[in-house]
Each structure stands twice: as C-alpha cells, then as structure tokens.
Backbone bond lengths (Angstrom), bond angles and torsions (degrees), N, CA, C in turn:
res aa  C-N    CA-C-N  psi(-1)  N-CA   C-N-CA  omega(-1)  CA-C   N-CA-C  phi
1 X - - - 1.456 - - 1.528 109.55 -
2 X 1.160 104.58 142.42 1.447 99.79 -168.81 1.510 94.82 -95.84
3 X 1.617 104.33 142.20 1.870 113.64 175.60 1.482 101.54 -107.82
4 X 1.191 129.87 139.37 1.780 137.97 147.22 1.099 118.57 -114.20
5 X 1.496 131.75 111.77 1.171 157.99 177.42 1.159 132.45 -96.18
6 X 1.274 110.01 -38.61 1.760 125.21 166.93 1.546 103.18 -139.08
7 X 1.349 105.01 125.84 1.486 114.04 167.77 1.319 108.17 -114.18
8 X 1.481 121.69 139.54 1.831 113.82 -177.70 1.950 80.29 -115.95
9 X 1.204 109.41 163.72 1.100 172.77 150.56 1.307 132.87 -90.34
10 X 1.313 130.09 43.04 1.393 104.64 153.78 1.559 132.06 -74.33
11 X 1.534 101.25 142.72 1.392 119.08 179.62 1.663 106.77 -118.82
12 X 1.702 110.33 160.99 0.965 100.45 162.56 2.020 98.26 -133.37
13 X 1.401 92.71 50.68 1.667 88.81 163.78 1.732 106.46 68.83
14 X 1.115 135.07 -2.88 1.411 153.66 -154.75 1.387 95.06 -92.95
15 X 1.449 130.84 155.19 1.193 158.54 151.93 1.787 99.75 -38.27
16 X 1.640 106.55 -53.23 1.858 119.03 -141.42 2.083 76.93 -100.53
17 X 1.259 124.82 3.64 1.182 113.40 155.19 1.372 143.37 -91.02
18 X 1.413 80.93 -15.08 1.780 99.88 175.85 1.513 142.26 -70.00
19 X 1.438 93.07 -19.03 1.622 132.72 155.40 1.551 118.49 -48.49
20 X 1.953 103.24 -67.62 1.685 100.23 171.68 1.122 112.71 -69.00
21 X 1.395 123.20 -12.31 1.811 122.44 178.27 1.085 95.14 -57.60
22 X 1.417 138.89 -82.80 1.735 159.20 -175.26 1.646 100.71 -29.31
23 X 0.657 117.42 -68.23 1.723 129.58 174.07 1.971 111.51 -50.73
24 X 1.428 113.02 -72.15 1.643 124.67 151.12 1.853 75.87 -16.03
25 X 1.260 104.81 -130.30 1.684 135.85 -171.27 1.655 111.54 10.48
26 X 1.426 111.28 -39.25 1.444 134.94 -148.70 1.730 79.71 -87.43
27 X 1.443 105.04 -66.62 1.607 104.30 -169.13 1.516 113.92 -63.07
28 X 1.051 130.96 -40.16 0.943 130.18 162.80 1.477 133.66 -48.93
29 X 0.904 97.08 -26.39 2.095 110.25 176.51 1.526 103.13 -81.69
30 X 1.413 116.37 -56.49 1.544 131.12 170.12 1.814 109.12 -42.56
31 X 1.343 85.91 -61.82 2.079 82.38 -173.61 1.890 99.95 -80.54
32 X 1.153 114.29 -14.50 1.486 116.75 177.63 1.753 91.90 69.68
33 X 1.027 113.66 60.22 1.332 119.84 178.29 1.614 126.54 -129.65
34 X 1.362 123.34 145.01 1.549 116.03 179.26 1.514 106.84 -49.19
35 X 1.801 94.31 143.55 1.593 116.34 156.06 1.331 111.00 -100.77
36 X 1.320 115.73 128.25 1.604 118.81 171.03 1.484 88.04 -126.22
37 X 1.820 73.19 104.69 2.087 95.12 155.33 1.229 128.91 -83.88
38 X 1.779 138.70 99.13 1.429 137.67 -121.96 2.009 78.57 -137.17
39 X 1.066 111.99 118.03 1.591 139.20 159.29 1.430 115.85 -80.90
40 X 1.295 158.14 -179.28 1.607 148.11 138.33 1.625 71.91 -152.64
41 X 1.480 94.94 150.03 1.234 140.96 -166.70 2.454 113.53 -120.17
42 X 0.922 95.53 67.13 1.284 87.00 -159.95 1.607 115.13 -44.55
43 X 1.400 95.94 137.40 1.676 108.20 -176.16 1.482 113.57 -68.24
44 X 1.974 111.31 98.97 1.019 125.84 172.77 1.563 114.72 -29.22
45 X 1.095 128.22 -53.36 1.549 120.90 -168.26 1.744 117.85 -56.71
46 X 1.465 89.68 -35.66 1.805 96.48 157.74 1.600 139.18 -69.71
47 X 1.153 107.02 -9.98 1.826 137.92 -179.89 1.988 99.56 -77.36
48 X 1.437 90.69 -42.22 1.717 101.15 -143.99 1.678 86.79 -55.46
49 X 1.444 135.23 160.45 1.382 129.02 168.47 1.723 115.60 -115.21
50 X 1.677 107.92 -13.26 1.153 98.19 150.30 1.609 115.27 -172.07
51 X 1.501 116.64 166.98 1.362 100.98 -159.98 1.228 146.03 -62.74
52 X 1.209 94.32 -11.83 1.650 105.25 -166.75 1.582 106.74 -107.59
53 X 1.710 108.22 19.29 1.831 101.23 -172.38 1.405 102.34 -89.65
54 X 1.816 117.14 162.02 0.967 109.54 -164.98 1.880 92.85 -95.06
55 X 1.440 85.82 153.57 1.894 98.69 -179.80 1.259 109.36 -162.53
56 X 1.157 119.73 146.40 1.879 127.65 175.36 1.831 99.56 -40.38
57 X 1.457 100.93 151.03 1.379 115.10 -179.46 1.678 103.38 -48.29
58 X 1.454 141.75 128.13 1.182 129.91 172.65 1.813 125.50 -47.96
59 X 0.971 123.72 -30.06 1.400 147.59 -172.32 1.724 100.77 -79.13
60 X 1.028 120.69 -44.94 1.572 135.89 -166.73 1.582 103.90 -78.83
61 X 1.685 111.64 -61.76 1.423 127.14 174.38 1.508 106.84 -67.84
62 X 1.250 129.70 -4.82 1.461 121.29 179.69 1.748 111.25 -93.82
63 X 1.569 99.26 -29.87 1.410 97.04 -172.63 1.912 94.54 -87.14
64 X 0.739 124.18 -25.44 1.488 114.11 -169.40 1.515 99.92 -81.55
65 X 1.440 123.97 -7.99 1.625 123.21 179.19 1.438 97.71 -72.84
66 X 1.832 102.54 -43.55 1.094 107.46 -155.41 1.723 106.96 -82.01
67 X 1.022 123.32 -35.05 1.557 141.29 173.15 1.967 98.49 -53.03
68 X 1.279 126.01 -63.46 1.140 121.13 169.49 1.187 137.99 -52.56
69 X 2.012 100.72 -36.96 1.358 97.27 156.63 1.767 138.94 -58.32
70 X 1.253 110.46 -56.93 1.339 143.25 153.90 1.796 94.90 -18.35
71 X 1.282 118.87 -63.73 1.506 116.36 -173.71 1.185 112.71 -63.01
72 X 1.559 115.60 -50.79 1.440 103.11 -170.88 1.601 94.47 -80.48
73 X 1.390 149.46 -21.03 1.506 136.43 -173.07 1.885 99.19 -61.52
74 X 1.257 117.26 -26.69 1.522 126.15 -163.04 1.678 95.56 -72.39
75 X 1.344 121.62 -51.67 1.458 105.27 163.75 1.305 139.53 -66.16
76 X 1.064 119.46 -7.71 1.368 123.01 -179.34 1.747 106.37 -82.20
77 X 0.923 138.29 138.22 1.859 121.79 0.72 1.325 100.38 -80.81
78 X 1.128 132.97 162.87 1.853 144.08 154.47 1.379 95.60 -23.03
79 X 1.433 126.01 169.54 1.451 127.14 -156.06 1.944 91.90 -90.44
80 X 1.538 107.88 -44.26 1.409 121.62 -152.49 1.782 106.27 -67.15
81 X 1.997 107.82 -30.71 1.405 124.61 166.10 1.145 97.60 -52.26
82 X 1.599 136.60 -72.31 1.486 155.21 -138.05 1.262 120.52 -61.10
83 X 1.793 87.74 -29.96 2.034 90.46 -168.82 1.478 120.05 -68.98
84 X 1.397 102.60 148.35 1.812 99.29 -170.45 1.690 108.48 86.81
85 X 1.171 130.09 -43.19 0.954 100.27 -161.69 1.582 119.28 -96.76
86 X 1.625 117.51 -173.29 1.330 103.69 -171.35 1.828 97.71 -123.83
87 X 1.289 94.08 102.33 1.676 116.36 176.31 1.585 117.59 -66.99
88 X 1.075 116.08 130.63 1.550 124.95 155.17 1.675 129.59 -110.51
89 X 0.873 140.39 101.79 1.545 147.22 -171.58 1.555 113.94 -95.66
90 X 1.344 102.33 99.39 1.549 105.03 153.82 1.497 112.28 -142.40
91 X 1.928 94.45 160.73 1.101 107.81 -160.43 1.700 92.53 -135.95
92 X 1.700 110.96 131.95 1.274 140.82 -171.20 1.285 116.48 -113.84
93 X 1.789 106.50 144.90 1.390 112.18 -175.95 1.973 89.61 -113.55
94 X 1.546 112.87 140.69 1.229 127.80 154.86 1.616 111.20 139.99
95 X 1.313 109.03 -131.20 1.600 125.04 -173.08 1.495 91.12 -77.94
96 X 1.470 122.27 128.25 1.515 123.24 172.82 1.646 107.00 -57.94
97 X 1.745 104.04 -57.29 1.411 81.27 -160.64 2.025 110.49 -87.33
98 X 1.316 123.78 0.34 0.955 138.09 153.83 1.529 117.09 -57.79
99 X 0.908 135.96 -35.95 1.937 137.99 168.64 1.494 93.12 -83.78
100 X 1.235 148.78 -24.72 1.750 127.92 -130.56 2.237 72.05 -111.72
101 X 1.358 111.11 -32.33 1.742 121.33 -161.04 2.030 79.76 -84.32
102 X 1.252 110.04 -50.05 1.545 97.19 -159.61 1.867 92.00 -72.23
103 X 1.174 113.36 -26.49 1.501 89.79 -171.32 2.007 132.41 -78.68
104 X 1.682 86.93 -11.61 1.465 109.68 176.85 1.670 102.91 -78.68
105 X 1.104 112.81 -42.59 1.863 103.19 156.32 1.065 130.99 -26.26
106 X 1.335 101.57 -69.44 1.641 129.08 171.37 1.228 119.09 -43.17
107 X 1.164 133.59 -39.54 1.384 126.79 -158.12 1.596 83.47 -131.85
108 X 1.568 148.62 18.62 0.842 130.70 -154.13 1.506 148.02 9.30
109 X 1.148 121.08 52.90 1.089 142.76 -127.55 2.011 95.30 -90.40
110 X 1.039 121.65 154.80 1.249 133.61 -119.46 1.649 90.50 -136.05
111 X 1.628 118.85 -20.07 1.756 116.72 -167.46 1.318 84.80 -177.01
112 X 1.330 113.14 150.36 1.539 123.45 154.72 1.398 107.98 -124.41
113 X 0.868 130.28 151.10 1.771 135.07 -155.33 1.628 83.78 -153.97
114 X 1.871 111.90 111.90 1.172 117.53 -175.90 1.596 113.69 -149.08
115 X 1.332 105.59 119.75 1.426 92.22 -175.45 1.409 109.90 -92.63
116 X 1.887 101.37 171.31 0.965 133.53 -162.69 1.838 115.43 -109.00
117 X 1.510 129.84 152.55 1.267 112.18 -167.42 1.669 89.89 -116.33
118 X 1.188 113.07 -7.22 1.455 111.38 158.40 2.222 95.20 83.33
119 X 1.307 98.10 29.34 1.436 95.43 174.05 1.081 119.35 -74.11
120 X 1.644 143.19 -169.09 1.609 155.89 -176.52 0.968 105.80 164.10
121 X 1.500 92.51 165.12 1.747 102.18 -177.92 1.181 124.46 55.41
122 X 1.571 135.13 -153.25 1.477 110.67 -153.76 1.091 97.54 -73.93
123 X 1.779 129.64 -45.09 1.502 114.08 -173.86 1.669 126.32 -27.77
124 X 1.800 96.09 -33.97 1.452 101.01 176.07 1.264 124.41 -61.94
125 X 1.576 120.13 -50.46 1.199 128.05 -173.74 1.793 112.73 -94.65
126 X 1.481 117.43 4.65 1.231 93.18 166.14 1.894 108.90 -108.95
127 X 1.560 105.04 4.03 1.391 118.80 173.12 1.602 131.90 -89.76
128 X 1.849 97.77 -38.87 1.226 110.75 -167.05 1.232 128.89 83.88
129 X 1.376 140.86 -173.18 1.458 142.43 -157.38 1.251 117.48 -165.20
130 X 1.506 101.55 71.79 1.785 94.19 177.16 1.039 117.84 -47.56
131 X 1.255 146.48 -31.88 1.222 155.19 171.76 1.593 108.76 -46.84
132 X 1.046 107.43 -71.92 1.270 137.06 -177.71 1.822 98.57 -39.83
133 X 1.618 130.10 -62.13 1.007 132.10 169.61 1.981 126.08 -68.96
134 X 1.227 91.35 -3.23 1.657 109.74 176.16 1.562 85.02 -66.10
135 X 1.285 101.75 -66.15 1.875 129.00 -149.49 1.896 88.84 -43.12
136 X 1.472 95.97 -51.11 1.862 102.16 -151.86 1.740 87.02 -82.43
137 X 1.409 155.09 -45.96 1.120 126.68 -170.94 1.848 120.31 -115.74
138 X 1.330 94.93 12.61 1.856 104.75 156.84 1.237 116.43 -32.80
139 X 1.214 122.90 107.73 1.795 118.15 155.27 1.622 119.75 -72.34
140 X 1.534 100.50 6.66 1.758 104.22 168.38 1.308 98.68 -146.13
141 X 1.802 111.52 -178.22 1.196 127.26 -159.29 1.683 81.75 -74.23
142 X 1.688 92.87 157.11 1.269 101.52 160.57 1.777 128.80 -133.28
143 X 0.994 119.82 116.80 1.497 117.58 166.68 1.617 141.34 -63.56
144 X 1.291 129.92 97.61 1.411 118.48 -150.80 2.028 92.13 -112.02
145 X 1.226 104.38 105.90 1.506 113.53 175.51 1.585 111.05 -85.26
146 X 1.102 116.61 134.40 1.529 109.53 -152.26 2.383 82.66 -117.72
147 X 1.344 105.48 143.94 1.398 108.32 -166.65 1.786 111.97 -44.11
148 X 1.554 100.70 -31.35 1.681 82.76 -158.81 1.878 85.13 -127.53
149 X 1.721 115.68 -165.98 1.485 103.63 -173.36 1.875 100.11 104.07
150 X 1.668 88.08 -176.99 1.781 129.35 165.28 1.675 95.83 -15.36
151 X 1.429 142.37 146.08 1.317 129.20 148.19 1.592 74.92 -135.51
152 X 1.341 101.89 130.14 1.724 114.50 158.37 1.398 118.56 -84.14
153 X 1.627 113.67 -1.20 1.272 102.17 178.19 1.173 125.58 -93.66
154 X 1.455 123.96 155.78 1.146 109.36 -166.62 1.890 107.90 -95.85
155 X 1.161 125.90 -172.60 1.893 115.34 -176.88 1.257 132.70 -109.77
C-alpha cells in the first residue's frame, strides 16, 4: 500500500504553478498527509552579469526577495483548497532545483508534486528544466503536472 506523509510543493509563484498546487492539496487530503509549500529564491550574486554594475546592496535585495516571497507563499493554496489540511511554508535562497532535492531530504519527504512550464526547443535548452533535474536527483517519486491537459481533479 502506498503511504504519503510529506508532499513538497515547489512553486515558483507562477501562474503554470498553480496547477501542482491543486494536485499537491488533492494528495494530501487523500493520504491525509503534510503539504510543504517550498519557494527558492534565486541567489542574486549568480543573476549579477558583471561586477562592477550598479544594484541594491546584496544582503538588503535578498531579504526583501525573501520577505516578498514568504508573502505571496502565505496565500497559496486559495483558502477553499487549504481547508483541513496541515501546511508547512518555507522559502529558500539558491539553485531552485538544488534546494527543492536538498529540502525533500530534510523532511524526508514522501512525493514531490512539481510543475512544469511545458517549454521545448531552444527555450528548453537555453533555459533548462527544473523539473526536469527534480526528476534526475529526487530521493522520492516525483510528479511533474504540466500547465494545460489530464486534470484528475474532480470540481
């Protein structure tokens, strides 16, 4: 029999995330199991393109990424998704899909429920696929909900 105990959620605040939210929520009510709603915050010093450009103090612009993130992670899911269940919210600074793999460690987490932006072609390969790298270094199963398609949920 299969058990789920911890489900993560990463989001990145996106429209095409709101999908694995709905799904996240769904499994979680079913296995009666934690949601961990997981944000990453990409590490400004890696953004910068070169050294000498001017930009907010790094330390200053990191907490207000992180302060904004944190706010909008606090609404997610919609109130009517939310009820019943027992939510966890954190929000991470670094490599998205590198924090979203280290944080399912952590909490040993049981499913990752991760959406997809449904890219190809060069967009794919000159962007990459967090998703895609969830899949290859997950220490659990992973679910990749792609924006449009299948909805298993019911209405």
């Amino acid at each position: 029999m299969i058990k789920l105990e911890r489900i993560v959620v990463p989001t990145d605040l996106s429209e095409f995330s709101q999908h694995a939210v709905r799904y996240g929520c769904e499994f979680a009510r079913r296995f009666d199991a934690e949601l961990h709603l997981l944000t990453v915050v990409q590490d400004v010093v890696a953004l910068i393109p070169e050294p000498g450009m001017a930009f907010p103090a790094p330390g200053e612009y990191m907490q207000e990424l992180r302060d904004a993130s944190r706010q909008s992670l606090e609404r997610l899911p919609e109130s009517s998704a939310a009820e019943g269940l027992r939510i966890t919210r954190e929000v991470r600074v670094g490599t998205p899909f590198l924090e979203i793999v280290r944080y399912a460690r952590e909490i040993n987490a049981d499913m990752i429920v991760v959406g997809t932006h449904g890219r190809s072609g060069l967009a794919h390969v000159l962007l990459g696929s967090t998703a895609e790298k969830v899949v290859r270094k997950s220490p659990c199963p992973v679910l990749t909900v792609r924006p449009e398609g299948h909805d298993f949920i019911a209405p």
